[in-house]
C-alpha positions in Angstrom: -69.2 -7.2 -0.4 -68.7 -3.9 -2.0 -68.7 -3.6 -5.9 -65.4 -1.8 -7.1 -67.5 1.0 -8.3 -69.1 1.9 -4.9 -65.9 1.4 -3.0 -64.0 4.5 -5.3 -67.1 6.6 -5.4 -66.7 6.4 -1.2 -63.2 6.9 -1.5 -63.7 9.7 -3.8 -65.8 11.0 -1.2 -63.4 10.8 1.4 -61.0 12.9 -0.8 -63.4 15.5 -1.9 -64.2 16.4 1.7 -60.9 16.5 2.8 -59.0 18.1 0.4 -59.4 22.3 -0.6 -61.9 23.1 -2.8 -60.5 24.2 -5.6 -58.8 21.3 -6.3 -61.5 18.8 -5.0 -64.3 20.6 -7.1 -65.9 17.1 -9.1 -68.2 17.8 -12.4 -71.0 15.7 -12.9 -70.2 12.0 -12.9 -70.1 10.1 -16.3 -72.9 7.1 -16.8 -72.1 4.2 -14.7 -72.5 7.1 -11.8 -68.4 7.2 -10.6 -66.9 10.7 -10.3 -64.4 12.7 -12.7 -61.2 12.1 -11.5 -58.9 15.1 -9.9 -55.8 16.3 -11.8 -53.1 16.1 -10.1 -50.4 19.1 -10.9 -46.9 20.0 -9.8 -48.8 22.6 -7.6 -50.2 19.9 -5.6 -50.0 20.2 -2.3 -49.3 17.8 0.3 -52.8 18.1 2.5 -54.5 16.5 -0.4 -52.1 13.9 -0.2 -52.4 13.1 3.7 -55.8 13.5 3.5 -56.0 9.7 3.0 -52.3 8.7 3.3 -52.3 10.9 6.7 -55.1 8.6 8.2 -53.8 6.0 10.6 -54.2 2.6 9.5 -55.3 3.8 5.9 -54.9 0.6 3.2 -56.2 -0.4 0.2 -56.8 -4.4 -0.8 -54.0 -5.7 -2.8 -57.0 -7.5 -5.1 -60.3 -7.3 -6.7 -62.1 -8.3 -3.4 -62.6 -6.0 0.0 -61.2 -8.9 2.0 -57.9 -9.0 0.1 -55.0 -8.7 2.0 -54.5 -4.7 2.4 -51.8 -2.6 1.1 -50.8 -0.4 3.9 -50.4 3.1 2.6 -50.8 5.2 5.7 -48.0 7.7 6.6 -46.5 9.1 9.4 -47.0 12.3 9.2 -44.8 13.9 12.2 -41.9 11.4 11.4 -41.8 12.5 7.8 -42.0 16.1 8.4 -38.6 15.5 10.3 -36.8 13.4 8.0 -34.8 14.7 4.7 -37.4 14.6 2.7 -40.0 16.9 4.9 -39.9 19.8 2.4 -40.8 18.1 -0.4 -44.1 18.1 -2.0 -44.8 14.3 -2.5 -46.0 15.0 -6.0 -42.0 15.9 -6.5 -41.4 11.9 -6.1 -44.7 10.4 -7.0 -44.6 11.9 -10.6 -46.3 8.8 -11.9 -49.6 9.9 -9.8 -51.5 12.2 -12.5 -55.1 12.1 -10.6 -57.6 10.8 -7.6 -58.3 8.6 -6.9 -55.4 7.1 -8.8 -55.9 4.7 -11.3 -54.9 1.0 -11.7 -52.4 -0.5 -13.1 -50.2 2.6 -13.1 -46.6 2.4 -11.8 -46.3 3.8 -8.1 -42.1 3.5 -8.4 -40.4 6.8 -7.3 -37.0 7.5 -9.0 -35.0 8.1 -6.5 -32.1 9.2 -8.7 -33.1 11.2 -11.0 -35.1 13.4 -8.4 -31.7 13.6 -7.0 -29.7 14.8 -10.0 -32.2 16.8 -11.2 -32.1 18.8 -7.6 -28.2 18.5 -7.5 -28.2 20.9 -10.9 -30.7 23.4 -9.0 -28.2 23.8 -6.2 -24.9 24.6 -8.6 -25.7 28.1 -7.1 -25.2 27.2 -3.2 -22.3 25.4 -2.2 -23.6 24.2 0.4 -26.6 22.3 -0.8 -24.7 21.0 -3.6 -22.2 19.4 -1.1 -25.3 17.7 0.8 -26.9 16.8 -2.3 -23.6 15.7 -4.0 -23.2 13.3 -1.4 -26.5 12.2 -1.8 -25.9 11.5 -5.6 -22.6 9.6 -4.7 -24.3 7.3 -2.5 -26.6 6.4 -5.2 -23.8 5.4 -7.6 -22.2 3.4 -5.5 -25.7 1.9 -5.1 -25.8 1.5 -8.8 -22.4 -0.1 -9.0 -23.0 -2.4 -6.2 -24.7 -6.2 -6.0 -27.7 -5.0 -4.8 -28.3 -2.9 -7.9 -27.6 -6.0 -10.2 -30.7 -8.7 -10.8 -32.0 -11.2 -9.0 -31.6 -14.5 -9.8 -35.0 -15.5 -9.7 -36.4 -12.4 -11.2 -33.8 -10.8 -13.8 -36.6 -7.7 -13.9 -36.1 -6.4 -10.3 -32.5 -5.3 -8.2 -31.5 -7.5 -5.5 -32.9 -4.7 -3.5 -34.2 -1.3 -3.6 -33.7 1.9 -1.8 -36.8 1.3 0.6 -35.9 -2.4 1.3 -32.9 -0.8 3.0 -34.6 2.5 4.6 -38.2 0.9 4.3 -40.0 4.2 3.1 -38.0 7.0 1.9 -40.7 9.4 4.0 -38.0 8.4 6.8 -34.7 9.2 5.3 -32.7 10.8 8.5 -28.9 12.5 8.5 -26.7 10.0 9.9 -25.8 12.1 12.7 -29.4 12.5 14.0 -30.6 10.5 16.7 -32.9 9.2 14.0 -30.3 8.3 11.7 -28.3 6.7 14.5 -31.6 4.2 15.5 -31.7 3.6 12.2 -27.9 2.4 11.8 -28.3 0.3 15.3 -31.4 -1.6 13.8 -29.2 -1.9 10.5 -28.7 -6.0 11.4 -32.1 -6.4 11.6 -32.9 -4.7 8.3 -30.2 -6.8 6.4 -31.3 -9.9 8.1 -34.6 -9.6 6.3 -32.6 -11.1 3.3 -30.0 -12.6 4.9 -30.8 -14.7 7.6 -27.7 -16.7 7.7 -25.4 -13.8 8.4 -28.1 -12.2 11.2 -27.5 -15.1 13.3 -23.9 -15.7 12.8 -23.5 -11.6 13.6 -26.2 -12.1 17.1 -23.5 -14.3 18.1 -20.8 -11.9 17.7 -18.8 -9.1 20.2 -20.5 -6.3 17.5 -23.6 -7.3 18.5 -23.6 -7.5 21.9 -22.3 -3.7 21.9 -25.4 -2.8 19.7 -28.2 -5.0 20.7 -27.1 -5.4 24.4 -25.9 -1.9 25.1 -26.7 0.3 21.7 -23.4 1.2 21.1 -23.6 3.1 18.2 -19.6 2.7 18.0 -19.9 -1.4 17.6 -19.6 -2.1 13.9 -23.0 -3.0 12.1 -23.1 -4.6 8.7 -22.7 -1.1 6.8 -19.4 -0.4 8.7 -17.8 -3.8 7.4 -20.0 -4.2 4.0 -20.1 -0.4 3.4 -24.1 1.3 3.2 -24.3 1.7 -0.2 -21.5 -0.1 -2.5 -21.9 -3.2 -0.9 -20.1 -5.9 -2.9 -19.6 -9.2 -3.6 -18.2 -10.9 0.0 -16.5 -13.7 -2.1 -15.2 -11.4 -4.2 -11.2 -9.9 -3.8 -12.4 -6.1 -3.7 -14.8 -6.9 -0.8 -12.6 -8.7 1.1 -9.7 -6.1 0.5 -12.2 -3.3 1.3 -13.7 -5.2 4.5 -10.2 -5.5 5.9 -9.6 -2.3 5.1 -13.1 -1.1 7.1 -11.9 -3.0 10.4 -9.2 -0.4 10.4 -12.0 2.3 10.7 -12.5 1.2 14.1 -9.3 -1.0 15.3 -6.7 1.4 14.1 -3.6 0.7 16.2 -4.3 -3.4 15.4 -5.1 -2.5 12.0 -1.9 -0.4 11.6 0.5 -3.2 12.9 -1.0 -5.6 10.7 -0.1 -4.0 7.6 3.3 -4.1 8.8 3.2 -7.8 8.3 3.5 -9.5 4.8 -0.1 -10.1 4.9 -1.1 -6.9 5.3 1.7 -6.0 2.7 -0.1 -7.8 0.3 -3.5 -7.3 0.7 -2.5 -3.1 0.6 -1.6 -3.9 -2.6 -4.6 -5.1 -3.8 -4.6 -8.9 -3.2 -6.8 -10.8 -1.5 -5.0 -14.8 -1.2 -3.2 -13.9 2.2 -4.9 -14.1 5.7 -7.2 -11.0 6.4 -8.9 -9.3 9.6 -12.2 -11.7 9.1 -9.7 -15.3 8.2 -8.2 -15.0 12.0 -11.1 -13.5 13.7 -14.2 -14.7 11.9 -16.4 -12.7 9.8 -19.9 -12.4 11.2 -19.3 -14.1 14.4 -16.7 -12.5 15.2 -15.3 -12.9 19.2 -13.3 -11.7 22.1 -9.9 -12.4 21.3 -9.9 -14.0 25.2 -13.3 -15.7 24.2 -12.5 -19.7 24.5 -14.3 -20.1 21.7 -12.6 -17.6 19.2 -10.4 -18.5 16.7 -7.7 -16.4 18.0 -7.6 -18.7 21.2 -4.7 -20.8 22.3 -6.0 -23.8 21.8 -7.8 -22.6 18.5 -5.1 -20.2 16.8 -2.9 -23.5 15.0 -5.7 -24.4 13.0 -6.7 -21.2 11.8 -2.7 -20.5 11.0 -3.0 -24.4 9.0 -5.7 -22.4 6.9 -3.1 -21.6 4.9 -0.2 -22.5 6.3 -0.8 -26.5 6.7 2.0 -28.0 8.2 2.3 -25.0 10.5 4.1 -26.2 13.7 3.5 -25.0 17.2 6.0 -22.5 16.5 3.1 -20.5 14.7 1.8 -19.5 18.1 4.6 -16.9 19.3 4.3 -14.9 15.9 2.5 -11.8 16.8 0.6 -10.8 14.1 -0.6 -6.8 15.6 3.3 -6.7 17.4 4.3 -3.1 17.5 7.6 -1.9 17.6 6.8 1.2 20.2 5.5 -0.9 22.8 8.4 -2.1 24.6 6.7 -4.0 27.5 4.5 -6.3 25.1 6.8 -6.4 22.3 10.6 -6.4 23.9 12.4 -8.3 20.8 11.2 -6.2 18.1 11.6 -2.8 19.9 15.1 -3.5 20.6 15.5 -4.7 16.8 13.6 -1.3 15.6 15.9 0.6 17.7 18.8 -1.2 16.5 18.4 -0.5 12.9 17.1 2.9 13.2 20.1 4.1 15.1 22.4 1.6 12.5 20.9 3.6 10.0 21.0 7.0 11.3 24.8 6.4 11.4 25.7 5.5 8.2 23.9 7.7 6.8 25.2 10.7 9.4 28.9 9.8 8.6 28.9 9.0 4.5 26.6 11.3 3.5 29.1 13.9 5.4 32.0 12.7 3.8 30.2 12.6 0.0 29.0 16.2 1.0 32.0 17.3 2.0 34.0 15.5 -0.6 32.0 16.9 -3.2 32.5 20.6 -2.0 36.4 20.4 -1.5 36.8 18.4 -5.1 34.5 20.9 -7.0 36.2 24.4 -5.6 39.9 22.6 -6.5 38.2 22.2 -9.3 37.3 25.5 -10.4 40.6 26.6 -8.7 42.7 24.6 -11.6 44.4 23.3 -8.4 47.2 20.3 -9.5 47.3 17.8 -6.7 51.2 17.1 -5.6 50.7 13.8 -4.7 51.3 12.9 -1.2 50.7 9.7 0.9 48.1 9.4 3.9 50.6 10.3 6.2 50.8 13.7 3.6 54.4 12.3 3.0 54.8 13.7 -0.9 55.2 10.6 -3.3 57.5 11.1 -6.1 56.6 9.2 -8.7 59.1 8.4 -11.9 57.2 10.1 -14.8 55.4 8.5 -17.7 57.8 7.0 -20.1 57.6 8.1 -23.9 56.1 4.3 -24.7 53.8 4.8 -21.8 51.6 7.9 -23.1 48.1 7.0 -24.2 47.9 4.1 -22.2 45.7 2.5 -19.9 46.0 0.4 -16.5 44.0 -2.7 -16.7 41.9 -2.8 -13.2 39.2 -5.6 -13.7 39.5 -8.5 -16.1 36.2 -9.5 -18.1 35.5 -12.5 -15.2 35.0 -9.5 -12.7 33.4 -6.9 -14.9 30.7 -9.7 -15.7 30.3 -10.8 -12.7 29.6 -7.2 -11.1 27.2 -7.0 -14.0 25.7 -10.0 -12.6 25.4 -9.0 -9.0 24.1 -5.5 -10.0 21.3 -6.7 -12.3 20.3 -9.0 -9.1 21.2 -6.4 -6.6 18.9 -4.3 -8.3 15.8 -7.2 -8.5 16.2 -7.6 -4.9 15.4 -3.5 -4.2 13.2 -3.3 -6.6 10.8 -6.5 -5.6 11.7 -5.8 -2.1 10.5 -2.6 -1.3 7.6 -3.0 -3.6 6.7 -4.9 -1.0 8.0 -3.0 2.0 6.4 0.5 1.1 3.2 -1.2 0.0 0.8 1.8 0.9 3.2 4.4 -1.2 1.6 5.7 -4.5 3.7 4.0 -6.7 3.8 0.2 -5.3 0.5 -1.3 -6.7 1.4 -0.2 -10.2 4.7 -2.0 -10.2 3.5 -5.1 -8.6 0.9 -5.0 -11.3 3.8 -5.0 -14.1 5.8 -7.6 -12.4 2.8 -9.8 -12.5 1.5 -9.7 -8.6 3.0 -10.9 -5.4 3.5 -14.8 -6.2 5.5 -13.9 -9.5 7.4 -11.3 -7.5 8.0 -13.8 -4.7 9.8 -16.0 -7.6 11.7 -13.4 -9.2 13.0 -12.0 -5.4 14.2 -15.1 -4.4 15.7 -15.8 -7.9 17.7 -12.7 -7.5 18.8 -13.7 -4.1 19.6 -16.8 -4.6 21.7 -15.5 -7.6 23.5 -12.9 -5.3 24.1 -15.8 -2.7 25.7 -17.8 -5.4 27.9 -15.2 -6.4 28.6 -14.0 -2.9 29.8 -17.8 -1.8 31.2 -18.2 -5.2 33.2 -15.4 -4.4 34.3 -16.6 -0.8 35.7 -19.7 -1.7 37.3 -18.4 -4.9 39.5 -15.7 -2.5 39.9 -18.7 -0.2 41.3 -21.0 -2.5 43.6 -18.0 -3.9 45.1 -17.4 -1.0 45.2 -20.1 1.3 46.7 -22.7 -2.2 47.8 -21.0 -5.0 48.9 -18.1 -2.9 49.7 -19.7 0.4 53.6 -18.4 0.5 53.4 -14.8 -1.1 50.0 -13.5 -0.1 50.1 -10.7 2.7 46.8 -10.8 4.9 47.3 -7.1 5.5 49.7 -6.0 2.2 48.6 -3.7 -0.3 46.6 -6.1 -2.7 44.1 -7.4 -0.2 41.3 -5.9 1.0 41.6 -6.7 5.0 41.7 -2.9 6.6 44.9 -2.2 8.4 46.3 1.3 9.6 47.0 2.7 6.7 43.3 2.6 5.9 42.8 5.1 8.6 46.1 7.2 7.6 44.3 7.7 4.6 41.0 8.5 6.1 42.2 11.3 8.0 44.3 12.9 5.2 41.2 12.5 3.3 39.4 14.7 6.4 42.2 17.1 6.3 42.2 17.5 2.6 38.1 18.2 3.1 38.8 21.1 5.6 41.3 23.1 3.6 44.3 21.9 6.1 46.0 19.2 3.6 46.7 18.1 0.4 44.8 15.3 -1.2 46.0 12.1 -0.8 46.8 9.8 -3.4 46.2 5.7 -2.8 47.6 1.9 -3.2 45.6 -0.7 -5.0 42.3 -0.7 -2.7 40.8 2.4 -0.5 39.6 2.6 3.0 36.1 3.2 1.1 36.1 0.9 -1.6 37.2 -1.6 1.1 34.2 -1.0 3.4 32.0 -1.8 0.4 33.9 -4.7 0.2 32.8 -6.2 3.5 29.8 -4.4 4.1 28.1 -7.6 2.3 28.9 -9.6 4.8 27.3 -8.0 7.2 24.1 -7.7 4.5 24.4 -11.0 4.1 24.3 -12.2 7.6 21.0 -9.9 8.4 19.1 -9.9 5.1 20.2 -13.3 3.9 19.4 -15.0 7.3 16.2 -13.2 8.0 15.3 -14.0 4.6 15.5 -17.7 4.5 13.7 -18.1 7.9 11.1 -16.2 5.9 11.2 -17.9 2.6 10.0 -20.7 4.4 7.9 -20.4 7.9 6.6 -23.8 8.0 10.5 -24.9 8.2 12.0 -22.3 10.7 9.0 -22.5 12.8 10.5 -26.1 13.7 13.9 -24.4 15.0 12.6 -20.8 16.2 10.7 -19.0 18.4 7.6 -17.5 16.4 8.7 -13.8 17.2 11.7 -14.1 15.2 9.4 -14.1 12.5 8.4 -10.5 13.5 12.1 -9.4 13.8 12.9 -10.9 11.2 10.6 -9.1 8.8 12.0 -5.8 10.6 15.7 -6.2 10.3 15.3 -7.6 6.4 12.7 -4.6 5.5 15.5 -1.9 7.3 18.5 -3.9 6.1 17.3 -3.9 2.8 16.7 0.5 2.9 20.0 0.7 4.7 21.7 -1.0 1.5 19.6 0.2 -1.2 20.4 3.8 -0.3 23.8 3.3 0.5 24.5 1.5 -2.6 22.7 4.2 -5.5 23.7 7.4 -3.2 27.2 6.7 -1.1 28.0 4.0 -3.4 27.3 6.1 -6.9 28.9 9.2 -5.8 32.6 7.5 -4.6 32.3 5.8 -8.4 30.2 7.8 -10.6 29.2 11.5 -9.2 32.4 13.1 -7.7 33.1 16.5 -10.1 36.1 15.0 -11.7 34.1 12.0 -12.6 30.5 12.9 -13.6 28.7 11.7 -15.5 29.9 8.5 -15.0 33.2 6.2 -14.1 33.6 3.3 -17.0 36.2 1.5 -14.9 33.7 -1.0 -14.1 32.4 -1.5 -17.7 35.6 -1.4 -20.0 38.2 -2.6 -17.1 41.0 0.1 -17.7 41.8 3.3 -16.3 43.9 6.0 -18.1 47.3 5.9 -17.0 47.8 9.5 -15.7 44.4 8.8 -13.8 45.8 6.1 -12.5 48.6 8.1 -11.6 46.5 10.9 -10.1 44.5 8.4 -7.8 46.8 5.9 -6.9 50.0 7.0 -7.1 51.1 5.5 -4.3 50.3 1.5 -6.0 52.2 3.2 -9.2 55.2 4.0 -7.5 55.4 0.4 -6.4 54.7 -1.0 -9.3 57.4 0.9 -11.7 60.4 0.0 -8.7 59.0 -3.7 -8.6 59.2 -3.5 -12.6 55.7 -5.2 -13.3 53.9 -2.1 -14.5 54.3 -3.5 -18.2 52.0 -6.8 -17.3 49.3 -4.1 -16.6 49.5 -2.0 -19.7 46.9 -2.0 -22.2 45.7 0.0 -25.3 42.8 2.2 -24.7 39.2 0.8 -25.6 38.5 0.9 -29.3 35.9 4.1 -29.1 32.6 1.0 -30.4 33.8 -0.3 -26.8 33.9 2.9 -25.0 30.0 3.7 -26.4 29.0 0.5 -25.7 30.6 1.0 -21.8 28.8 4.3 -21.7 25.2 3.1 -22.8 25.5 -0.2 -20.2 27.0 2.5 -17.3 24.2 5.1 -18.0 21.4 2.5 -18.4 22.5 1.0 -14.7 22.9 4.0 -13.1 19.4 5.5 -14.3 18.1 2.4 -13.1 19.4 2.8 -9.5 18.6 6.5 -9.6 15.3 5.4 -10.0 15.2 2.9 -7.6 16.8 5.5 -5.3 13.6 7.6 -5.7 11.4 5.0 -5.3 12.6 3.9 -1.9 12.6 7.3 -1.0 9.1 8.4 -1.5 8.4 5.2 0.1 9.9 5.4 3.2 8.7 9.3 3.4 5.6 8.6 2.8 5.6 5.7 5.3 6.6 8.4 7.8 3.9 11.0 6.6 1.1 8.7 6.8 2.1 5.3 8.1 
């Protein structure tokens, strides 16, 4: 057995012959006979290194005793000179090394990042080092900020794991796009499996690992694709499973794509973890075939993994397609046609009533600026002589909306306006602006409650509403209402009189018509509810409550049913604070705003001007007097202004939103 002195004057020995002379040049030895150490410099080179390190099979005991266990310190030298680090001195890394042989009980730790930052501020000068290096650097901060950075549990004084538990040695740090690097990422399940057993198993019995270990596909997702190389976080943990699901995408685009057209994939875009992700359907580790009899994604499997969350799921569950996509025709029939459907419903409306805002807008503006006085004519462009205003008359108002109405509207608006901005919130999850605002209404289960308040509130109001005009006219009014007279709001011919006068007036080849009680437009927002109603409120019931309609329908309603309630929901939302605003609020002779709504009188020559025809009527039928009113005190009018320009700011806003939504939907989606 060799004493320790002998065994580092040999080993000294071995160095001094092997390394130049200058730098292996020994002075006389000191009493107990061992050698002067060597200084080691930042001029180092690497041959005096290697000279022991490059020795095959070179180790040194790990104790006091020469039959210790050895410490293997031997280097490859051809397989470092081709990785990243072949250029650099290993003095560069190993700054704790100060002379040979190297004493005890120093630290042999290498810094790995502050070799790198130091060498990213040497390349400021080339862009293109500092790009390689940069990335470098990133990669280590997301190392820093991940749970392999943080403590272990049994040792709070080393990480979870180092650099070279990951890449064994950095001597054999390849680009990724080497073959090298791409070995290395193939043999990444083994590497992590060294730690975590559990998972290495679970992943051997998976498709991934079949494609790698079978057939080295260095497509197949390893652990670093789904876990990320470097940032690799917490797997219980919401980022992790957010960011996981997110990673599938990397390789499963089109499946990934649908599935954020569904409401878990809505959710989860928007930062939420509680609904069902990629690994909750297909397995995490051991992850199969979706054919595979054994996968959870089987027939005979796919209940119980829907009764994860859903418990009292029915066999209805099963005909929900959760990747269905709406361009696939053959697979996907029901929703295609309902895609189609809307798109070309809303193409339409938007076609004809932007037109007729447009054009509107042009002809009232230049009649404007003209000073042009509109001789009031009918739709038929029969001129409508109407008695002028009596001496009692001037300064008055036409009472339009009792205070029952006006609140009611106000109602309806506020929970209009909670429905669009919930909604689509939801519906344009991936647009810049949706995670902030389902942060400040408090996440996806408070906005859940407040959605279905508001539409609950708007069904109330809606049915409320219904059974009010039914009882109006079919009791109180049973003998003198007309169905199709001038004070209700079922269309008739004249509607369509008065829409083409309206077109000729547009086109320079009439004169603007003048109107009864109700329009041919404020008539179609009248009943375009209805339809709303049928095809939001439907759709949205079925989905308020799956486990219920899943007893009554088939499972791929569900999937048409998110799709006509999502393009429902744009159709109206747009209609409502562009069409809709501009017929009350943004025509030139009523900007900046209409207070009809808000105070519930109109001035009399207004009146006059715009409905001249329900005027005329009303002065031979001797009944204008019951509609007469003084003018709002000017405290109401203010107060009628503030509430109108508060609501319409609010849907302008909510107009915007849903815009850069959809837009960006069709950008990027």
């Amino acid at each position: 057995m060799f004493s320790r002195t002998i065994r580092t004057f040999l080993l000294a020995a071995a160095l001094l012959a092997l390394a130049p002379a200058p730098e292996a040049r020994a002075e006389p030895g000191s009493a107990d006979g061992a050698l002067t150490p060597v200084t080691v410099t930042k001029e180092t080179t690497n041959d005096v290194c290697l000279g022991c390190h490059g020795v095959d099979g070179f180790a040194v005991p790990k104790g006091d005793s020469g039959d210790a266990p050895k410490r293997h310190l031997s280097l490859d030298v051809q397989g470092f000179a081709a990785s990243a680090h072949g250029r650099q001195r290993c003095v560069a890394c190993h700054t704790d090394i100060g002379e040979i042989p190297h004493r005890t009980g120093i630290s042999r730790s290498v810094d790995c990042v502050t070799c790198h930052a130091d060498t990213l501020k040497k390349a400021e000068g080339s862009s293109g080092a500092k790009a390689q290096i940069g990335h470098v650097v990133q990669q280590e901060n997301d190392y820093l900020a991940s749970i392999h950075a943080q403590p272990r549990k049994d040792n709070a004084a080393e990480p979870n794991a180092t650099c070279t538990d990951c890449h064994n040695s950095a001597h054999y740090v390849f680009p990724v796009n080497s073959d090298a690097g791409k070995a290395f990422r193939l043999a990444s399940p083994e590497t992590c499996g060294r730690c975590h057993a559990k998972e290495k198993s679970q992943y051997d019995l998976s498709v991934h690992a079949v494609a790698v270990m079978r057939f080295g596909n260095d497509k197949a997702a390893t652990c670093a694709d789904c876990h990320t190389a470097h940032r690799v976080s917490d797997p219980k943990a919401d980022p992790a499973k957010l960011l996981i699901t997110r990673n599938c995408g990397n390789c499963h685009g089109n499946e990934y794509k649908t599935y954020r057209a569904t409401y878990h994939g809505q959710v989860a875009a928007l930062g939420y973890a509680h609904v069902a992700k990629c690994f909750d359907c297909h397995e995490n580790h051991s992850t199969r075939k979706v054919d595979d009899p054994g996968a959870k994604t089987a027939p005979d499997h796919r209940i119980e993994a829907c009764r994860q969350c859903h418990k009292t799921a029915s066999a209805g569950f099963l005909g929900f397609h959760p990747h269905g996509d709406t361009h696939d025709f053959k697979k996907f029939p029901s929703m295609w046609i309902a895609s189609k459907f809307m798109i070309l419903l809303v193409a339409g409306v938007f076609a004809f009533f932007w037109t007729h805002s447009a054009a509107w807008f042009y002809r009232e503006w230049q009649d404007k600026k003209a000073g042009i006085h509109h001789l009031l004519v009918d739709g038929s462009g029969r001129p409508v002589e109407v008695p002028p205003i009596a001496p009692a008359h001037q300064g008055k108002h036409v009472r339009r909306f009792p205070a029952l109405w006006r609140a009611v509207h106000l109602i309806l608006a506020l929970a209009v306006m909670g429905l669009v901005l919930t909604g689509t919130t939801l519906l344009y999850a991936d647009s810049v602006w949706a995670p902030t605002v389902m942060k400040m209404l408090g996440g996806p289960k408070v906005e859940a409650i407040i959605h279905r308040t508001c539409a609950a509130t708007f069904g109330i109001i809606f049915f409320g509403h219904l059974l009010y005009a039914l009882f109006n006219t079919l009791v109180l009014e049973r003998k003198t209402f007309r169905w199709f007279g001038p004070l209700s709001l079922m269309p008739n011919w004249q509607d369509f009189r008065d829409f083409w006068a309206m077109a000729r007036w547009f086109s320079g080849k009439g004169r603007r018509p003048t109107f009864d009680h109700w329009t041919y437009w404020e008539k179609f927002d009248y009943w375009a509810p209805f339809w709303g109603m049928a095809v939001i409120g439907l759709s949205g019931i079925s989905l308020w409550s799956p486990e219920v309609s899943a007893r009554f329908l088939p499972g791929w309603w569900f999937n048409v049913a998110t799709i006509i309630h999502g393009e429902e929901a744009f159709l109206a939302a747009v209609f409502l604070f562009s069409v809709h605003y501009f017929n009350c609020h943004f025509r030139p002779t009523k900007l900046p705003q209409d207070l009809v709504m808000f105070t519930g009188t109109v001035r009399l020559d207004e009146f006059i001007e715009e409905r001249g025809v329900e005027y005329k009527r009303m002065v031979e039928a001797g009944e204008l007097e019951k509609y007469l009113v003084d003018p709002p005190t000017a405290g109401a009018t203010r107060a009628a202004q503030a509430l109108g320009a508060v609501l319409i700011a609010a849907g302008l806003i909510l107009l915007l939103l849903v815009l850069v939504g959809y837009w960006q939907g069709l950008l990027f989606g």
